[in-house]
N, C-alpha and C positions, 0 to 999 in steps of 0.2 A: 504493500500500500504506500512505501514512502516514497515510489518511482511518481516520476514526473510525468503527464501523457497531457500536453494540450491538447490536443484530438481529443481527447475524451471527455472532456470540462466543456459544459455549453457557457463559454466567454461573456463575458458581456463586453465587446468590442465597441473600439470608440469611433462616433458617427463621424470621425472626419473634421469634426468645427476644429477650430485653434486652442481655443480659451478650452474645449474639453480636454486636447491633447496635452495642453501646457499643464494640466490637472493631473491628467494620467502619467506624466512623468514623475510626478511627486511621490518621497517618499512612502510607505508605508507604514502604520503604528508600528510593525515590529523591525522596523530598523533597517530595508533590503527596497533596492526600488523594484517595482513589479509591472513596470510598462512591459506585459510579456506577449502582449498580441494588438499594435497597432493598425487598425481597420483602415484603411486608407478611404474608402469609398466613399464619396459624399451624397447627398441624394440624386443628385444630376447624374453621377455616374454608376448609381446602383437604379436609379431611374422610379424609383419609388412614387415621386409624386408627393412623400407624407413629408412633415414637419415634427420638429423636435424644440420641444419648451426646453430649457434648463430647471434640474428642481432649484427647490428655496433651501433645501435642509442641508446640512452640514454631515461629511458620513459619519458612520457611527466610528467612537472607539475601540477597535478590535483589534486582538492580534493573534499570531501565533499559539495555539493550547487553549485557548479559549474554549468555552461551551455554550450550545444553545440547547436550552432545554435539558440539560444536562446528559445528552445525549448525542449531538453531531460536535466533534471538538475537530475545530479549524486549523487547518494544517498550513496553507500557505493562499497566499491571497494572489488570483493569476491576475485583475483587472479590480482598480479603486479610479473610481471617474464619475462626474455629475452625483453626485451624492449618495450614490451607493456602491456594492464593490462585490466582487464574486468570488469567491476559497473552495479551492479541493479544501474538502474534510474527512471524514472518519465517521464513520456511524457507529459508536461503541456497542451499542444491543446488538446490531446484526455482522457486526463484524466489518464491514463491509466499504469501499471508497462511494464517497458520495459528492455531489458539485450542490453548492450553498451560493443564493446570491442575498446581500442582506441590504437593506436600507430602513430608514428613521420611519417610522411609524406616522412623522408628520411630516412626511416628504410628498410635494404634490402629485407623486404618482404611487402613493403607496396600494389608495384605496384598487385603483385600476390593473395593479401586479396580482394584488391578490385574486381577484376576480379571473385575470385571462388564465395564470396560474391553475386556479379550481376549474374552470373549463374544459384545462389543457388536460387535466387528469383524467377529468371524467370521459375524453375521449378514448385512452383505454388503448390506440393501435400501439401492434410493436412497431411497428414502421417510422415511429418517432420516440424520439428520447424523453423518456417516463417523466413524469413530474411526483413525485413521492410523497411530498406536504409541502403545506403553505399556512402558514402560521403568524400571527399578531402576538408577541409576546416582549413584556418587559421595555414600551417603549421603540419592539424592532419590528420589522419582518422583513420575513426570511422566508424562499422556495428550498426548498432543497428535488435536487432532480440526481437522474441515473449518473453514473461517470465507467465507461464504457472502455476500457484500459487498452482492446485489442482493436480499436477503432484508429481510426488514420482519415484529415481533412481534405475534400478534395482542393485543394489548397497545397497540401504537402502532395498530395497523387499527381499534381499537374507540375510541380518545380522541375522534373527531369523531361518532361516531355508531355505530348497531350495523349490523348486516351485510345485505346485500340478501339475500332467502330463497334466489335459487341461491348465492351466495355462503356461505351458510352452511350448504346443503347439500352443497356439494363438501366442503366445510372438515372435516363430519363426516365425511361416507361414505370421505374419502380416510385422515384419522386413524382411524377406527374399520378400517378394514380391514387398515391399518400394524399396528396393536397386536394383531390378530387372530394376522395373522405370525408376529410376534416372539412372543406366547405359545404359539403351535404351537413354538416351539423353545427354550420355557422360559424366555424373559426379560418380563420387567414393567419398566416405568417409576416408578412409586410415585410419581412428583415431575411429572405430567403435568399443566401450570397455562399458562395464555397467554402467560408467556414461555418456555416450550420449544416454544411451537408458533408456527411460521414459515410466508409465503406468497412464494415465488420469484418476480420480475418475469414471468417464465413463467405464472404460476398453481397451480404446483403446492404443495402444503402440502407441508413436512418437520417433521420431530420431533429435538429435539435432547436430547443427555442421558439416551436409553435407559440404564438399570442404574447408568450412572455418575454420575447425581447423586443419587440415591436412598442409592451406598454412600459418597459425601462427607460424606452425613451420618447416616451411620448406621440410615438409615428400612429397616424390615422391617415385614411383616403375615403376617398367614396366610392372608386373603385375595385375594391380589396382583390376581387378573382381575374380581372387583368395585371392588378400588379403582381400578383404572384406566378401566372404566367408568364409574364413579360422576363419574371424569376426566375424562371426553369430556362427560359428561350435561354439568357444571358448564360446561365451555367450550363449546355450543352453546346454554345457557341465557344465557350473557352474552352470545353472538352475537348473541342475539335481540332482550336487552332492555338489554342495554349496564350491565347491574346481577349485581353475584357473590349466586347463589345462597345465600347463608350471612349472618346477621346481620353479621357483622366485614367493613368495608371489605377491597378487597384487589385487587393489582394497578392501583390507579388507579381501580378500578371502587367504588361503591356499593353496601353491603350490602342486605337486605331491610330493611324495618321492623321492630325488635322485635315480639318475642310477637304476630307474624303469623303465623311457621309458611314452609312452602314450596309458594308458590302458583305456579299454571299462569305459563310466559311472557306469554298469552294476555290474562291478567289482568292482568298488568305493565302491559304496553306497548300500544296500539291498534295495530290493522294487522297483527300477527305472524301468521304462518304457520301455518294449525292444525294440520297434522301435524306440520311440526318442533317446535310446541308440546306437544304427548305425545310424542313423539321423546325430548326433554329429560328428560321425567316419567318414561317410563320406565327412563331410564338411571341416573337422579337416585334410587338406592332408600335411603335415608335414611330411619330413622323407617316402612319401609313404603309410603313415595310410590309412587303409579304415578297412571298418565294417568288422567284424566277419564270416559273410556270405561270402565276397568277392563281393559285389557290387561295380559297378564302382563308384569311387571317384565324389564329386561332386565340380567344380573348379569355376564354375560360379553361380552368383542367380540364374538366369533361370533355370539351371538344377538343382536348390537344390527344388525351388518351383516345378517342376515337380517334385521331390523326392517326397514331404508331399501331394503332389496331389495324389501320387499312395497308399499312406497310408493309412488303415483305419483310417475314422474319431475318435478323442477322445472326447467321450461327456464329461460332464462336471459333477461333481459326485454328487448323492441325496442329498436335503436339511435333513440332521437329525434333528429330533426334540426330544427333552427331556421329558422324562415322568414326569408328575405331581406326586408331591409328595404324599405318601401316607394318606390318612383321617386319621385324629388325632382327638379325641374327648375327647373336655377340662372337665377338672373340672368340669365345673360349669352344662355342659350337663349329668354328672354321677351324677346330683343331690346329692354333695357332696362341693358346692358352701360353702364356713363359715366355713365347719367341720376343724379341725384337721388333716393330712393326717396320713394314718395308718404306724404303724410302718412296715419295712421290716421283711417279712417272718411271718407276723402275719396273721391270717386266718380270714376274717370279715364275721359276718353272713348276708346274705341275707334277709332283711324284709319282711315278705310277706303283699301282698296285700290285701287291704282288699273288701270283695265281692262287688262288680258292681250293683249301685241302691238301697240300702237296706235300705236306709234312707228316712224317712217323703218326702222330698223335690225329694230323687229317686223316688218313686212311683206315685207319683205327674205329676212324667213326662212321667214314662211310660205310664199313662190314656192318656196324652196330646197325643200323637206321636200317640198312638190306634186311639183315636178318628179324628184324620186328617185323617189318613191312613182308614179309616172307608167314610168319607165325600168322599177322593178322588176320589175313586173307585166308590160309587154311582154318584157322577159329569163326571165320564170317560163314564159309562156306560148310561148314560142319553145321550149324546154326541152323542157314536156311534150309539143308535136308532134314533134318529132325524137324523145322515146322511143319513143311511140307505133310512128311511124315502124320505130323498129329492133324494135318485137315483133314488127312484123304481118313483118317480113322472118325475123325467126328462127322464123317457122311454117312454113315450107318444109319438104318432104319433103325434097327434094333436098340441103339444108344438110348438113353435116356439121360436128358439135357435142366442142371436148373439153373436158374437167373436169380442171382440175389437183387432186387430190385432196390434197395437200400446203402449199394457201393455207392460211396461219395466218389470214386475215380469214374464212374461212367452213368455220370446226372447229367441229364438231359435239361437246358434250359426250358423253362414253360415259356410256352405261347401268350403274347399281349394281347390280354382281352378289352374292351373298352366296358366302363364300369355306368353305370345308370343314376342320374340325378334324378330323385324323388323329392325331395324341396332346396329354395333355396330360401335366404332372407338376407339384406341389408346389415353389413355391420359399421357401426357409427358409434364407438365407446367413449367420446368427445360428446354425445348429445345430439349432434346438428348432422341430420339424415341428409343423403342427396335425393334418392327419390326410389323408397324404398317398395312402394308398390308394383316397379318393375325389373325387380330382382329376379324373375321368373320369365323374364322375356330371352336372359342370356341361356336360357338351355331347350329351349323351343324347338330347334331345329331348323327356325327359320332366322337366316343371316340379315335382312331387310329389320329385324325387334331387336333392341336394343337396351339395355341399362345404362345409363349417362352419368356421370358426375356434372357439378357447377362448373361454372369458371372460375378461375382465381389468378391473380395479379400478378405474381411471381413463378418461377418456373426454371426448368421441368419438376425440380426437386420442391413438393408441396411443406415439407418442414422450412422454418417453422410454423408456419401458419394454420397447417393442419397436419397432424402426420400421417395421413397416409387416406384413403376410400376403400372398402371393400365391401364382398360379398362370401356369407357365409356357405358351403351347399350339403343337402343330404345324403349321405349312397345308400338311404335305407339300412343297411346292417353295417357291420365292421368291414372293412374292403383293404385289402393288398393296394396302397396306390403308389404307384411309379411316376407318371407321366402326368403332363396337362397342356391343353391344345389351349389358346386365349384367343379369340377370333379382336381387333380390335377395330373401331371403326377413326381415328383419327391416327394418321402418320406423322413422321417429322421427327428433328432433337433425337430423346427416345424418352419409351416407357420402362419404368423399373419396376419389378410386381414380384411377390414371393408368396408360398404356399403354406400354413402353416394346419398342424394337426388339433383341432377343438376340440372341448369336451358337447360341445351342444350347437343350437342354433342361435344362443345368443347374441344381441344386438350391443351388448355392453360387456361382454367377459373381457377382461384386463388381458392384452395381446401376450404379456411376460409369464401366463399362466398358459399358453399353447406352444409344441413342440415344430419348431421352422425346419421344414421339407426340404426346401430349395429354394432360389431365384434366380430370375433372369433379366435380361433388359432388351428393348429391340427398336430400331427406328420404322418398321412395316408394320405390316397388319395384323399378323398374326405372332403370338408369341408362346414359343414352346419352352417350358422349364422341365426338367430330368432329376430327380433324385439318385445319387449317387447310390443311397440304400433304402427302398422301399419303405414305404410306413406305413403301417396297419392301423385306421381309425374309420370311423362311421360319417363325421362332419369335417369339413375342409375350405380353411377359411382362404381365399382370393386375398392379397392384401397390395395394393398400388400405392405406390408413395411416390412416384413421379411419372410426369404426363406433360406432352409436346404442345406448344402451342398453337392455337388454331384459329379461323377467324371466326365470326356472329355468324349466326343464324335464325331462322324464325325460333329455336328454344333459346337457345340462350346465348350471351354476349362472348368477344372476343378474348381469349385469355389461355392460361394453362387448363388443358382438361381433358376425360378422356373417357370414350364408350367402349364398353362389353358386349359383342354381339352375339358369340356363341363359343359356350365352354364345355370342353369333352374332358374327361379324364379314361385314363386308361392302367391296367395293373396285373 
């Protein structure tokens, strides 16, 4: 916990003014200056739109070891500015690193932190960085949210270079769909810039500072879902080109050239991605920008995620491997081990060998090798008379012949029978069914009926967000099962699915109480898994944990997901 990780601290970054920054250089109560993250951006070049009061209050006195509530003790303070200030701390009850931002209780934005704060929590996704309490105490308050250790800013992801096209295709489609969310339930970000946007060792993107850095500094709009779009355009444009969309440096990045105006990524950079390059344009609606084509503008989340929804997918590019180096054959193998090495450009002569055998102790052995090879042949041929021998005696009528049917040296493998589904049912031990009344269409017989899963945002891999869809099925009694045919109806990416052995057809049995068969994963239609060792069970749960992405249709919308249209097992 006493490791440093600004990445994982949701900052409270300085908006850019003078009079803030000259603040934020200023010492700290505990004796260290802590200007550790200056925000360059101003609202012209983060394009906001919003305004920023200065508060009235004075920050509180804190320092290092302090406590709030006697339970979060303040470890080091990353950002002291406009009268409040933000500390990695220590959660003593839970053990645990936590980010604390604190300010005066009569600070003219206390009432307003609190609020977007408690909002922020109650929105609940993990796709943004948790808000944990929000508390009025002694004079302060204080948020305390997640601190995310293995997370990294795209900020720091962009300093070496900009982003590979699927990389900065997840990076939107998972932010652009985050923010979709959170405005279905009336919150905005206003402050959405490359350091609140984080990539977990996992790969997943989060967003930190929903509502609540927005009210640290006072930023309002009337347009909140185009500035936050306008949000995502900017930081997929710097994805692309490693360069901030807006004349004013910011973030580390590089502005445009003056009195150029706001051109395609395309144009930036060589190489860039052409659709993610209108992608940008369109989200980027400044001045009227839109893509090249002349696509309509995209002003809200929702219609930007419908944008990358109509996009071809971007897979993700081959692992290379490097070729081993070439065979070098040392010294000591050119039987040249001891010698002197020859001079360069000198010519050495070649020894010749000398003849094969020719010596007392050769001829000695060629008799040996003769006379084996002599024995052999008479022990081979003595051999096959005596079988001989014993066939033409086991042709007798009169013989009487038995079979131990029980030698393990002459078991006959059985025959694969295909085994018979008598029910099936939905398994959902999270609660939330896909659609469990057509659990019985994947053994029908007919390939046209289908069992479905939702869509969902992220992909292939459905953890974390759900772990897994399946389908329970019956073989009526105990059944020998080997095999399983998966008939699938959406291709692509791939699907991951494994087999495991139930005790029933329950819809909630806890998956760690069933014994796992096999798996398999496949980018076609069908998916075949094999058990190495047969398993004898009656129920057999289906279980997918990752699924290709696919577009909308008259059921349901564009995302990760995936259909079952007819499941055989065999044993």
């Amino acid at each position: 916990m006493a490791e440093r990780s600004t990445a994982a601290v949701d900052v409270a970054d300085n908006s850019g003014d003078e009079p803030l920054t000259a603040q934020a250089d200023q010492s700290t109560a505990d004796g260290a200056v802590k200007n550790r993250e200056q925000d360059t951006d101003t609202d012209e070049a983060q394009g906001s739109g919003g305004t920023e009061r200065p508060g009235k209050a004075s920050p509180p006195e804190l320092h290092s070891g302090h406590k709030l509530a006697r339970r979060y003790r303040l470890e080091e303070c990353v950002t002291r500015l406009d009268g409040f200030s933000s500390w990695r701390a220590v959660d003593e009850k839970l053990r645990r690193a936590v980010g604390v931002h604190v300010l005066p209780a009569d600070h003219t934005r206390a009432r307003s932190v609190l609020a977007a704060a408690r909002s922020s929590a109650l929105l609940g996704d993990p796709r943004f960085v948790q808000v944990l309490d929000a508390v009025e105490e002694n004079d302060l308050v204080y948020v305390v949210h997640e601190w995310l250790p293995d997370a990294t800013e795209l900020t720091a992801l962009l300093a070496p270079g900009p982003l590979e096209p699927h990389d900065a295709y997840q990076m939107v489609s998972q932010i652009a769909s985050a923010m979709a969310a959170a405005h279905r339930e009336g919150l905005a970000h206003l402050r959405l810039n490359p350091n609140a946007v984080l990539r977990t060792s996992s790969g997943q993107w989060r967003i930190r500072g929903l509502a609540v850095n927005a009210a640290l500094r006072g930023i309002s709009t009337d347009v909140p879902q185009r500035t936050d779009t306008e949000a995502i355009g900017a930081l997929l444009y710097a994805a692309l080109t490693q360069r901030w969309p807006y004349e004013n440096d910011a973030y580390g990045l590089s502005g445009l050239p003056k009195d150029v105006g706001l051109i395609a990524p395309d144009q930036v950079r060589a190489g860039v991605h052409r659709g993610l390059s209108e992608l940008s344009m369109r989200a980027l609606v400044n001045d009227g920008a839109t893509a090249s084509r002349h696509e309509a503008a995209c002003t809200t989340p929702e219609e930007l995620v419908k944008a990358i929804g109509e996009m071809p997918r971007i897979r993700p590019p081959e692992p290379s491997f490097t070729a081993p180096p070439e065979y070098q054959r040392t010294t000591y193998q050119q039987g040249t081990y001891g010698r002197p090495a020859p001079h360069p450009g000198a010519t050495q002569a070649v020894p010749t060998p000398p003849p094969p055998l020719q010596s007392r102790t050769g001829r000695a052995l060629k008799w040996a090798v003769s006379a084996l090879l002599i024995a052999a042949l008479g022990l081979g041929s003595w051999q096959l008379a005596d079988a001989l021998m014993d066939r033409s005696n086991s042709d007798d009528p009169n013989q009487t012949q038995t079979t131990d049917e029980g030698d393990k040296n002459s078991a006959v493998p059985k025959p694969v029978r295909p085994l018979k589904i008598v029910d099936a049912a939905e398994y959902y031990p999270d609660g939330n069914a896909q659609h469990p009344d057509d659990a019985k269409l994947t053994y029908d017989g007919n390939g046209d009926t289908y069992w479905r899963s939702r869509s969902f945002d992220a992909g292939p891999r459905l953890a974390p967000y759900k772990q897994g869809v399946g389908i329970v099925y019956d073989l009526g009694s105990e059944q020998t099962v080997s095999t399983a045919s998966i008939g699938l109806y959406y291709k692509g990416a791939y699907t991951a699915a494994s087999l495991y052995a139930a005790d029933s057809l329950s819809s909630s049995a806890p998956l760690e109480s069933m014994k796992k068969i096999a798996g398999a994963r496949t980018s076609g239609g069908e998916l075949k898994i094999s058990a190495k060792t047969p398993v004898k069970t009656r129920y057999v749960l289906l279980w997918i944990t990752a699924a290709p992405h696919a577009p909308g249709d008259q059921y349901s919308d564009p995302g990760y997901k995936q259909a079952v249209t007819d499941v055989k097992f065999t044993g």
